[in-house]
C-alpha atoms as one frame of an Amber mdcrd trajectory, in Angstrom:
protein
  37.661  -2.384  75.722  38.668  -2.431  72.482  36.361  -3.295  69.114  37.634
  -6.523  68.651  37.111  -7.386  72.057  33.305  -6.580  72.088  32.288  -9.920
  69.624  34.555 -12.158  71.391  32.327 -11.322  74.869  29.081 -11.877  72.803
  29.810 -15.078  71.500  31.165 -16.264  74.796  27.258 -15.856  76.331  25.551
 -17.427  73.577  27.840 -20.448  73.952  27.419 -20.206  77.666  23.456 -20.137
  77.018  23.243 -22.887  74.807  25.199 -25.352  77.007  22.359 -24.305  80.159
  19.934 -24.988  77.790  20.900 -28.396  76.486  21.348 -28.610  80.494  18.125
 -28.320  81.111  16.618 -30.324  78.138  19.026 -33.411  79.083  17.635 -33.280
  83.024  13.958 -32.987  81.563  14.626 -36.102  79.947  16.474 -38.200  82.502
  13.316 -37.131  85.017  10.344 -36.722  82.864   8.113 -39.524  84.744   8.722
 -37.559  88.199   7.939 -34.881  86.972   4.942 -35.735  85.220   3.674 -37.108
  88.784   4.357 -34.091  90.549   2.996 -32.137  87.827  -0.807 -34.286  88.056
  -0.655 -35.003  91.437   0.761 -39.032  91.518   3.470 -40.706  93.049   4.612
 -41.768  89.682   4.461 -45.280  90.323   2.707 -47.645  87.954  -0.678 -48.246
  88.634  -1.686 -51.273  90.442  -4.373 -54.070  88.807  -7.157 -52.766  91.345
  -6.588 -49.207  89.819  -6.646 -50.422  86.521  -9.823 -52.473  87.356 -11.543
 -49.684  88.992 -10.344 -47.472  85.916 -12.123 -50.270  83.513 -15.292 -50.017
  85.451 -15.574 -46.597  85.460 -15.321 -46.701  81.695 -17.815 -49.023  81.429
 -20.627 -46.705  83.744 -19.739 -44.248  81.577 -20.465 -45.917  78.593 -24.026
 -47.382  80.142 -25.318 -43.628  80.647 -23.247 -41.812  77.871 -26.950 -42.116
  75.771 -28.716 -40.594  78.588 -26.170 -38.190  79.323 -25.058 -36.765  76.145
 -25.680 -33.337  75.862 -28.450 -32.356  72.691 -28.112 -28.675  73.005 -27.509
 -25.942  75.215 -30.291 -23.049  75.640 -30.475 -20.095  78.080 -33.385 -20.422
  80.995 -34.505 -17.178  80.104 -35.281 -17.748  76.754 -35.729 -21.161  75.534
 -35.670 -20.293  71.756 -31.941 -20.080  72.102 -30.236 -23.287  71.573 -26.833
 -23.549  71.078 -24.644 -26.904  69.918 -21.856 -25.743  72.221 -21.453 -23.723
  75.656 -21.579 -20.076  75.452 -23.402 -17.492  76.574 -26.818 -16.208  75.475
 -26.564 -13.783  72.605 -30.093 -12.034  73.820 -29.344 -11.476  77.621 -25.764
 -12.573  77.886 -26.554 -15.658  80.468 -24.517 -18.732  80.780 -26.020 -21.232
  78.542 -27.438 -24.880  80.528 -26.505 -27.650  78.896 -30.200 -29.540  78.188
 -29.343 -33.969  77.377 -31.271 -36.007  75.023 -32.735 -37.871  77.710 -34.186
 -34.089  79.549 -35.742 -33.389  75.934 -37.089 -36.653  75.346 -39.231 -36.276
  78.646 -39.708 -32.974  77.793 -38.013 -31.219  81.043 -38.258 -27.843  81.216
 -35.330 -25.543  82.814 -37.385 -22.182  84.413 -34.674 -20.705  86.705 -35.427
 -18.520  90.035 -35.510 -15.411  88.116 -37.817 -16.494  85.721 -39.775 -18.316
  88.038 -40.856 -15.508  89.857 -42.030 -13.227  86.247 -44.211 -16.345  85.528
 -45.743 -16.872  89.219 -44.893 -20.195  89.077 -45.858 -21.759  92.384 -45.658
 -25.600  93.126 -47.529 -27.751  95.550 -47.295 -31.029  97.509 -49.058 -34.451
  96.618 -51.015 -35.447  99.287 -53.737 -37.842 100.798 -56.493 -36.797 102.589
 -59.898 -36.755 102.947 -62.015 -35.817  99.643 -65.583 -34.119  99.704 -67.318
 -33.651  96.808 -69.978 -31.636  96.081 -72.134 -30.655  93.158 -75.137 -28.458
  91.722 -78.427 -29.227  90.260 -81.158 -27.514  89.195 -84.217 -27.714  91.253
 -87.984 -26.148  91.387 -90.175 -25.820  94.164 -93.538 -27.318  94.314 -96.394
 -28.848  96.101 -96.062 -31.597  98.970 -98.225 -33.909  97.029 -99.114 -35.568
 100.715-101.407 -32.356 101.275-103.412 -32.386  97.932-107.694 -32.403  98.904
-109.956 -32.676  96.431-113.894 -31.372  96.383-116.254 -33.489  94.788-119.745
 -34.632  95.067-121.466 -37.949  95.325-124.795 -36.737  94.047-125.871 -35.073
  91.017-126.984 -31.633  91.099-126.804 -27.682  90.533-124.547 -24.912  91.671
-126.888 -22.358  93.609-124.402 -20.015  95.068-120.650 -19.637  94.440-118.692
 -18.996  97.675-115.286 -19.229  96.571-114.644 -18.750  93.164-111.662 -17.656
  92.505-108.058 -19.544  92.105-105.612 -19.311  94.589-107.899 -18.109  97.178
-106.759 -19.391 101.117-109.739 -21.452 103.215-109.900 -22.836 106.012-111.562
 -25.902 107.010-115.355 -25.879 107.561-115.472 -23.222 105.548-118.343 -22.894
 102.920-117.313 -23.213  99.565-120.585 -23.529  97.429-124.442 -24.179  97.522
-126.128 -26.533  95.500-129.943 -28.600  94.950-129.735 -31.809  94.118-132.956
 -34.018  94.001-131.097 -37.079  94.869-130.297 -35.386  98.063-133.668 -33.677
  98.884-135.198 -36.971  98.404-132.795 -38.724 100.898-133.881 -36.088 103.513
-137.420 -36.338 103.281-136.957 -40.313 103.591-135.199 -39.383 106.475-137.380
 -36.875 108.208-140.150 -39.720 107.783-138.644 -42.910 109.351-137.651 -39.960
 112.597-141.615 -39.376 112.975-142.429 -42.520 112.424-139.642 -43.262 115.349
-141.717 -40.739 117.470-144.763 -43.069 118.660-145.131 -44.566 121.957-142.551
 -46.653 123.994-145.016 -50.019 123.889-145.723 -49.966 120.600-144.619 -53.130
 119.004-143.206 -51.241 115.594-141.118 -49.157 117.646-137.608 -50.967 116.755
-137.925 -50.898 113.083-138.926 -47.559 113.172-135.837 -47.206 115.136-134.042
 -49.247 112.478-135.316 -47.115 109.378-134.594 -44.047 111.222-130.718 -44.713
 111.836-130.516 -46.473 107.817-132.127 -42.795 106.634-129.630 -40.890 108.598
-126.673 -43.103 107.927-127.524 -42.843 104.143-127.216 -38.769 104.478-124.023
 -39.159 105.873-122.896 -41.446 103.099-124.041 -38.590 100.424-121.760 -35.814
 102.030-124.001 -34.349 105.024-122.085 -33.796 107.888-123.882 -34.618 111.509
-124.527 -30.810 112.010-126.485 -30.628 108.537-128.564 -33.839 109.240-129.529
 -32.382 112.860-130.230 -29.089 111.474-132.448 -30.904 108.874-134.251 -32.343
 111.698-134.876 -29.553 113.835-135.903 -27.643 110.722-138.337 -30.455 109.956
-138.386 -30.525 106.308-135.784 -31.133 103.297-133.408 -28.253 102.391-133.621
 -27.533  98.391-130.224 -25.823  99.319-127.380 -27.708 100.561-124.283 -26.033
 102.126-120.801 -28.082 100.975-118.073 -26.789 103.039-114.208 -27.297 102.664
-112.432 -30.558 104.147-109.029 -29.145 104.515-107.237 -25.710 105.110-105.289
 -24.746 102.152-105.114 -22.719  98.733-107.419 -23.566  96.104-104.982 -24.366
  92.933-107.857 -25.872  91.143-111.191 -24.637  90.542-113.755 -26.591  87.786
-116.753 -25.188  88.585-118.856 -21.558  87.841-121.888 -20.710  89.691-125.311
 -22.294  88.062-123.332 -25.088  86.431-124.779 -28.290  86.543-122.352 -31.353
  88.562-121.915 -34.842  88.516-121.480 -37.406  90.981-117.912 -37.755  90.877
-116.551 -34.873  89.390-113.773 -32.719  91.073-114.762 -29.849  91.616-111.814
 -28.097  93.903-108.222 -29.207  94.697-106.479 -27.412  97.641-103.577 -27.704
  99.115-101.060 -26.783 102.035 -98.016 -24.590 101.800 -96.819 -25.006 104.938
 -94.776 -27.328 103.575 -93.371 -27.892 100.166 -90.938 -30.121  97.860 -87.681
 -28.907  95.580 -87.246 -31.428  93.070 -83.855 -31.761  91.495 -82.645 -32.933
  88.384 -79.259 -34.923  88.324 -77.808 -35.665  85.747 -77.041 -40.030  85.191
 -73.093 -39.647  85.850 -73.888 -38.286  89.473 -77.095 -40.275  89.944 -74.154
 -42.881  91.994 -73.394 -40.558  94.554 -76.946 -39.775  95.330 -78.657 -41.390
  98.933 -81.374 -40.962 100.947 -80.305 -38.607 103.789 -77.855 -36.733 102.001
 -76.967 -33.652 102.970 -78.368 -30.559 100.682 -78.338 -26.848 100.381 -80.945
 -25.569  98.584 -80.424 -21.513  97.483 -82.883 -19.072  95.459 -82.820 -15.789
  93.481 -86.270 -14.824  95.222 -83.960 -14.848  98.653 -80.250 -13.855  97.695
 -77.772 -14.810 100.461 -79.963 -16.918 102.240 -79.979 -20.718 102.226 -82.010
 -24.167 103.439 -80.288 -26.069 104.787 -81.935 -30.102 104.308 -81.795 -33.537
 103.317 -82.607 -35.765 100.700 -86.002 -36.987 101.419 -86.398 -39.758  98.085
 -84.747 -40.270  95.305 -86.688 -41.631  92.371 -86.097 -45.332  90.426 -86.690
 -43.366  86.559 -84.606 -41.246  84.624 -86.327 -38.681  82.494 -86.060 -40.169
  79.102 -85.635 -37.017  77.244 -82.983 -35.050  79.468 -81.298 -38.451  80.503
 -81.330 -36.923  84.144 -82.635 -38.200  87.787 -84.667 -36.965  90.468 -84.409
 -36.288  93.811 -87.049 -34.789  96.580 -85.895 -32.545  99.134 -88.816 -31.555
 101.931 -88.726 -27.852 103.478 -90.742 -26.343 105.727 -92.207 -23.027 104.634
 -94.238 -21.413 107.611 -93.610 -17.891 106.235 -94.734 -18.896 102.950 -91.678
 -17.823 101.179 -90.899 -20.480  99.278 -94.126 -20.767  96.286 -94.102 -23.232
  93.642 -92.913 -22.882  90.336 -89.840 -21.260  91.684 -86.483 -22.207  90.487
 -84.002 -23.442  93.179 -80.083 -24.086  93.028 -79.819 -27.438  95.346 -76.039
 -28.465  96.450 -75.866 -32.016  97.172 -72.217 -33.192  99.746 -70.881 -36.807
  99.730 -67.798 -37.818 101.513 -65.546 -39.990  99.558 -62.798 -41.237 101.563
 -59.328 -40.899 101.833 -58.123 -40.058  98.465 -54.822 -39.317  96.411 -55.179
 -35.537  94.942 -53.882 -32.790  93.513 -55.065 -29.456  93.284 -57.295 -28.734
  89.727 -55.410 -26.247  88.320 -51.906 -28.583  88.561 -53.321 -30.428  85.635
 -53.432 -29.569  81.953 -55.603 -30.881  79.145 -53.833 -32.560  76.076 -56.970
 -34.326  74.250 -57.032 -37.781  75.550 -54.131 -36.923  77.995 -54.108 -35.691
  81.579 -50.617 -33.525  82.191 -49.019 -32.489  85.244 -45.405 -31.189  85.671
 -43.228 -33.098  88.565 -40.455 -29.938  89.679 -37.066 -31.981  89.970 -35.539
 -29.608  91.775 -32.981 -26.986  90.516 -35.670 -25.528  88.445 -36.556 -28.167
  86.241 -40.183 -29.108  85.689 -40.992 -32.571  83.867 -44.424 -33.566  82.237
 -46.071 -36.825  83.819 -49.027 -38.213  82.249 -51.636 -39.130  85.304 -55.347
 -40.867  85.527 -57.530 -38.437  87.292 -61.057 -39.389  88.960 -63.340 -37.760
  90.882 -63.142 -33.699  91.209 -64.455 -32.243  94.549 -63.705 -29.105  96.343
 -60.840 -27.793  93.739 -58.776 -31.136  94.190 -58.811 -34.500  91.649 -58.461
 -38.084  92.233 -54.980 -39.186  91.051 -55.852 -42.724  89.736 -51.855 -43.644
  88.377 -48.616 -41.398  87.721 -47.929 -39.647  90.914 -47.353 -40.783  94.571
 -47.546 -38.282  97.729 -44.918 -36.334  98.555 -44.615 -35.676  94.610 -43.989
 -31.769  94.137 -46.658 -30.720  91.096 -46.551 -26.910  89.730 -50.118 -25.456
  90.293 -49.029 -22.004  89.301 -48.071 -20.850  85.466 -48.421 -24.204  84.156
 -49.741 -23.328  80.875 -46.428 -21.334  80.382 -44.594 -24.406  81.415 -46.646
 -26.426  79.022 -46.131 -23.987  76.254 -42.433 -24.542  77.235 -42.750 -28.265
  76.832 -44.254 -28.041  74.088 -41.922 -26.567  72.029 -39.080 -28.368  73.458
 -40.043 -31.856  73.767 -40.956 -34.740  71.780 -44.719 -34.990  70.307 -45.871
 -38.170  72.044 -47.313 -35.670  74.990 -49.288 -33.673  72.943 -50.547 -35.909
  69.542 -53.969 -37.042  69.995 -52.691 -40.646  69.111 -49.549 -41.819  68.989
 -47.889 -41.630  64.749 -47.109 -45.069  63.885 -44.856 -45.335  61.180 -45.666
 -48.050  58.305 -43.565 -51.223  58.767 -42.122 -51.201  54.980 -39.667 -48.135
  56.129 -37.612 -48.309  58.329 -36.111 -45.273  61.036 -33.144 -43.197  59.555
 -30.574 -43.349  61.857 -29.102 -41.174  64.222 -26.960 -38.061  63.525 -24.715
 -38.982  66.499 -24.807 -42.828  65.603 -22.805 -44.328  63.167 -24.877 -46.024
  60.379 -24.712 -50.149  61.084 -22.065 -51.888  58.527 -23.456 -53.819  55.645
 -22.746 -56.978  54.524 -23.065 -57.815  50.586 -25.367 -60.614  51.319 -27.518
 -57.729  52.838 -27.496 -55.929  49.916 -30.010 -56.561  47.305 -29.640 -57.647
  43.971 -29.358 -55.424  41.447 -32.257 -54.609  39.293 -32.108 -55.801  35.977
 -32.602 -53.745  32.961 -36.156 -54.323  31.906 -37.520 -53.644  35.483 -36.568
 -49.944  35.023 -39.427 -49.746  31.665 -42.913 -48.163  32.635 -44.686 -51.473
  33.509 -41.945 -51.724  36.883 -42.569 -47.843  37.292 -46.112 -48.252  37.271
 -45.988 -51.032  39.565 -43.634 -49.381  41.731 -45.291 -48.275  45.272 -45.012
 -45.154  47.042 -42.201 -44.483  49.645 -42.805 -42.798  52.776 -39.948 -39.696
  54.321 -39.895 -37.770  57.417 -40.949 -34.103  57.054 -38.839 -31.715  59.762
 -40.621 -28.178  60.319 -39.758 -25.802  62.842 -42.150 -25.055  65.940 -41.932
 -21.297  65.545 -41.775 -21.142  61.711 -44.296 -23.881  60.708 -43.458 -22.964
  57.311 -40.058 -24.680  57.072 -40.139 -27.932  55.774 -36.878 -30.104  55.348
 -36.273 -33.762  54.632 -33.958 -34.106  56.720 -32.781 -32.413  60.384 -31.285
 -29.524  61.004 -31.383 -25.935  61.986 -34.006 -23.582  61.317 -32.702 -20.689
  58.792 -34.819 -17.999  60.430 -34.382 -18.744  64.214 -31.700 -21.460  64.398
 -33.852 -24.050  66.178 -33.506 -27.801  66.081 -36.000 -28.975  63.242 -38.531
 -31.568  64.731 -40.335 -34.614  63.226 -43.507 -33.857  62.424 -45.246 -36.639
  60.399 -44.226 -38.894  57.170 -44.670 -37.315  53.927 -45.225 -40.094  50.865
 -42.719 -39.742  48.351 -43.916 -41.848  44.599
């Protein structure tokens, strides 16, 4: 081939090459719309008005949510200080970022995924109804069964001769002698009485026979009424003449716990002398305080445990419960009877008494599901899909690790009982402050909202706008006048010491600025 063959050739080629090209650009043309259908997957035929009516109402459902489904940020589950406006991945642990909407952070919804679940030991738990048993504690003290209190005392007036028992907490029994003493009263009473028997002595026929009879049983009747038993008045008759010494024994078996009397002291008619009592049985009286007093009834179960007998319990019933409060202490009491044979329980001891009452079928939860927020009761509701969600609820009554769901919850409800101060933490910093204020920030009626970033700001009409100040309102009398404006302040909940005016991003972390209160501008 020769040289001037070689750029004839390469010209032919290109022309050829153009001419496919146009080719193909002319066909593209001619079928563009089957194309396009083949390309997306339609028959290319125009759509029909039930497609386009279907099409509109989509729209239109999109439209409705679009507020609660636009996306606010997007944050990594395994570390929630990350928040992103776009998808990505997390610059800390390289994770897909989860998109989190405006309506999630609103409600404060919390994204912990499985892998993070299990570091935190979060662990959920059913909503059920069941039966609820409370229970309770109060302070008790043992002490004497009032029922077996005897007292010694004397009916004549007289001296202590001899001192039998003198000594405080000393055990008798009964008939057992407890003093001597001379009383002239009494020695006087038995020589009346030793008189009116020998004077009852005489013959059968003698016509004074029945009133001697008659002073004899009034003498002897009059002993008895001054403390002699029948043995003592017999044994004054056999004898034949008054004792100076009298014998006074004790009525009752017991303990002495009271003692007023020393040997050679002078008594009265009257006076108590000894009180005994029984320990075979005693009383643990319980203070409770006024909020429980309600649950409180005769026959009520009760445990009653001491330190003096560790790991061993009574097991008993409420015996009465008394109609005062102590005035002081603004508490109740309530009597529980034990018996004591072995004498182990001795008054003055201190007593830890468990009172049960059944309450019924009841909604509950267990206790450590819910979370303290000052006048608020928390629990977190898991959505599924790792996403935990804070529900105010009304508790009640708190028995056996469990509380009384008043309102917010229904059974079946899934509640985290596990980690839920993390997850609260979490919330926390994520969602709005109307969970966690102590009262709700009301804003002052003069100002009004800024609006949303993501909303446009409403049009204004010039009949909206107002006039325009004229020039002598701007002098110091209008400036004086002129009262104070309230702004939103935005910190940041890891950097409290950022303050803007307005919202944005944190400069040292990045994180969405929140609303914190209004600051009063002049």
């Amino acid at each position: 081939m020769t040289d001037t063959s070689r750029p004839r050739a390469r010209s032919t080629s290109l022309l050829v090459t153009l001419a496919l090209l146009a080719s193909l650009i002319a066909l593209g043309v001619e079928f563009r719309a089957q194309l396009g259908a083949w390309f997306g997957g339609s028959d290319g035929a125009a759509p029909s008005p039930a497609a386009r009516a279907a099409s509109s109402a989509a729209a239109g459902a999109h439209s409705a949510h679009g507020a609660h489904d636009e996306i606010a940020y997007y944050t990594c589950s395994m570390h929630p200080s990350v928040r992103q406006p776009a998808p990505g991945k997390c610059p800390i642990c390289g994770m897909e970022l989860s998109p989190v909407t405006k309506q999630q952070q609103s409600e404060g919804v919390v994204l912990i995924d499985e892998r993070r679940r299990q570091l935190i030991g979060v662990r959920t738990s059913a909503v059920t109804v069941g039966p609820l048993r409370g229970s309770f504690k109060a302070v008790g003290q043992v002490t004497y069964d009032e029922s077996t209190f005897t007292d010694v005392n004397l009916k004549v007036r007289g001296w202590i001769t001899k001192l039998f028992v003198n000594e405080t907490g000393q055990r008798v029994s009964r008939g057992q002698a407890l003093f001597a003493m001379y009383s002239p009263e009494l020695y006087g009473a038995e020589q009346d009485f030793l008189l009116a028997t020998r004077g009852h002595d005489g013959k059968p026929g003698d016509a004074g026979a029945p009133r001697t009879q008659s002073f004899a049983g009034a003498a002897r009747t009059r002993l008895k009424l001054l403390g002699l038993s029948d043995a003592q008045i017999d044994a004054v008759s056999a004898k034949g003449e008054p004792q100076e010494s009298t014998t006074v024994s004790s009525p009752a078996s017991g303990f002495v716990i009271e003692k007023n009397v020393v040997e050679g002291a002078s008594v009265d008619a009257g006076m108590r002398l000894f009180r005994i009592a029984a320990l075979n049985k005693v009383w643990v009286e319980a203070d409770v305080y006024e909020a429980d007093l309600a649950r409180v009834h005769r026959g009520q179960p009760a445990k009653v445990t001491l330190d003096y007998l560790p790991g061993h319990s009574y097991e008993a019933k409420v015996s009465y419960v008394y109609p005062y409060l102590a005035a002081g202490a603004r508490t109740g009491r309530v009597r529980i009877e034990l018996i004591n044979d072995k004498l182990e329980l001795r008054p003055g001891m201190y007593a830890t008494v468990e009172l049960s009452s059944e309450l019924g079928s009841r909604l509950q939860v267990p206790a450590s599901a819910v979370v303290y927020t000052g006048p608020r009761r928390l629990v977190f509701v898991d959505l599924g899909e790792g996403r935990f969600r804070p529900q105010e609820v009304r508790v009640g009554s708190e028995a056996a690790g469990s509380y009384e769901i008043l309102e917010g919850l229904k059974a079946g409800d899934q509640v985290a009982t596990s980690g839920v101060f993390l997850i609260a933490a979490e919330a926390r910093i994520s969602t709005e402050a109307k969970y966690w204020d102590s009262e709700p920030m009301a804003m002052p009626a003069s100002v009004a909202p800024l609006p949303s970033s993501s909303a446009p700001p409403p049009p204004q009409t010039p009949a909206a706008r107002p006039p325009a100040p004229r020039a002598a309102a701007r002098g110091p009398a209008a400036s004086a006048t002129q009262k104070p404006v309230a702004e939103d302040v935005y910190s940041c909940p890891m950097h409290p010491e950022v303050k803007r005016n307005a919202p944005g991003q944190c400069p040292i972390c990045g994180m969405n600025l929140q609303k914190i209160s209004g600051a009063t501008q002049p």
